[in-house]
Structure formats: C-alpha cells, structure tokens
N, C-alpha and C positions, 0 to 999 in steps of 0.2 A: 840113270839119267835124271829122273824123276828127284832127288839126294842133292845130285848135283846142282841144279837149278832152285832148288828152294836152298841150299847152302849162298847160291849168287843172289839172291832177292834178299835175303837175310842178310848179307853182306852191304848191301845196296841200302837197306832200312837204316840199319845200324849207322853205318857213314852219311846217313843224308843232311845232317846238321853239318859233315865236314865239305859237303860239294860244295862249289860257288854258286850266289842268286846274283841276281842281274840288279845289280844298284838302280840301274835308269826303272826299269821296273818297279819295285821300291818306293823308290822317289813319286812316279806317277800315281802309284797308289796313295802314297801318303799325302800327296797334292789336293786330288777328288775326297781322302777321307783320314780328314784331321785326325789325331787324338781324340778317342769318347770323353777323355776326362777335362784333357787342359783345352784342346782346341787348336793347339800346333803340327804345323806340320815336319818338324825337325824334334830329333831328341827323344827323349826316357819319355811314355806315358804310362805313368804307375800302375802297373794293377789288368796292364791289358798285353798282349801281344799280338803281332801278324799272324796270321796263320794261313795255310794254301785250303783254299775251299775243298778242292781233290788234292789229295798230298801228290806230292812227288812221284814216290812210292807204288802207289795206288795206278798212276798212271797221269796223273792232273801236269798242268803244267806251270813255268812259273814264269806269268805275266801277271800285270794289277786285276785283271778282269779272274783271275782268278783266287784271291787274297781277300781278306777280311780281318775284320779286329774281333780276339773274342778273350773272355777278361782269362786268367791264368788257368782256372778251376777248369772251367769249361775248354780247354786247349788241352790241359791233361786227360779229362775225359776223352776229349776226340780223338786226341791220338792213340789213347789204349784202344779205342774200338777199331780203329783204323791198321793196329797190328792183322788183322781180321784177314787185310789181303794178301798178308805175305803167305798164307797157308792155302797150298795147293791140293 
C-alpha cells in the first residue's frame, strides 16, 4: 500500500507542470507584483519565474496569495528540496 501511494505522489510530482493553473490567479498575482526586473505586468521577465510558495505537491495551493517571483537559480534550488515531500 505503502509502494503504491508513493508511486501516485510521484506521478502527481512528475505531471504537476502538466495540471492546469488558474489564469485569473495568475493575472491577480501579476497585477499586485509586477515583474522584479521590467515592472510589467504582462509578458517574459527575464531571469525570474512564478513559483508556488507551498508547491502543489507539497500540499500548497494555487491562488496569488500563495505565488511569488524568485529568479531561476533559486526556483531550481526550491524545487530540488521540495522533492523532500514526495518521500513517505
């Protein structure tokens, strides 16, 4: 049982870039916090991405209130440490 369930989390990790986010979400995020670099709220800002404060994954959910911009470097780091909860 134990196999099976870290097989479905694991599956759920792997896929979480393919689930759907909620655009209006998004949007309201990106509304309250421009781009660090250019200051828009629309479009490419180089060098930074969204990321979920609690990932998906983890449990977090995905509204603006829980999003943040962090530059690439530091997204890669979070999310390797955030592999952490898929293990039971």
């Amino acid at each position: 049982m134990k196999a099976l369930l870290t097989c479905i989390l694991l599956a759920v990790a792997l896929n979480a870039d393919a689930l759907p986010r909620s655009k209006s979400e998004l949007y309201q995020f990106r509304k309250s916090n421009p781009c660090p670099v250019n200051g828009k709220q629309h479009g490419a800002c180089k060098g930074w991405q969204i990321d979920h404060k609690v990932a998906l994954h983890c449990g977090g959910v995905d509204k603006a209130t829980n999003m943040q911009w962090l530059s690439v470097a530091e997204h890669k780091a979070k999310t390797k440490r955030e592999r952490k909860c898929l293990k039971l």
